[in-house]
C-alpha positions, -999 to +999 in steps of 0.1 A: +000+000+000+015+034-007+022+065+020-001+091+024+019+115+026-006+147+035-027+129+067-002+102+079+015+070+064+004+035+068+031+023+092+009+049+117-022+036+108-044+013+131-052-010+100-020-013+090-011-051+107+014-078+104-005-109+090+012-138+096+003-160+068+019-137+046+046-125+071+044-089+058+025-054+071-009-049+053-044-028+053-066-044+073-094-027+053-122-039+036-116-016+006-134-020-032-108-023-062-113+015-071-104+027-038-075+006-038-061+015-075-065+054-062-044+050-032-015+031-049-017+057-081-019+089-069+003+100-040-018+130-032-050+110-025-059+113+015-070+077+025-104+080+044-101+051+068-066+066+080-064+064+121-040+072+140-024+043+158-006+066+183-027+050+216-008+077+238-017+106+221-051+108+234-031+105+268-006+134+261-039+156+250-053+151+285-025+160+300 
C-alpha cells in the first residue's frame, strides 16, 4: 500500500497489521478495487479510513 503522505503513512495507521500468513504489514481494510487503485496511483490521495495508531496521544492531550 502506498504512504499518504498529506494525513499520515500506513506504518501509523491502526489498520495497518502484520498478517502472519503472509509475514508482511498490510491494510486491514475492507476496501473496493477503485479505492484501492487510487491510493496506490496517486500520492496526493488522503486515504479516508486513516487512524491514528498513536494510543498515547489521546493520553498526552489530557495532559
Amino acid at each position: 500500500m502506498a504512504k499518504n503522505t498529506q494525513r499520515g503513512s500506513c506504518e501509523t495507521c491502526t489498520y495497518y497489521t502484520y498478517d502472519e500468513e503472509y509475514e508482511s504489514y498490510m491494510c486491514d481494510v475492507n476496501m473496493d478495487e477503485d479505492e484501492y487503485m487510487r491510493l496506490i496511483s496517486d500520492q496526493y490521495y488522503q486515504c479516508p479510513y486513516y487512524r491514528n495508531g498513536d494510543d498515547y496521544r489521546i493520553v498526552r492531550h489530557q495532559m
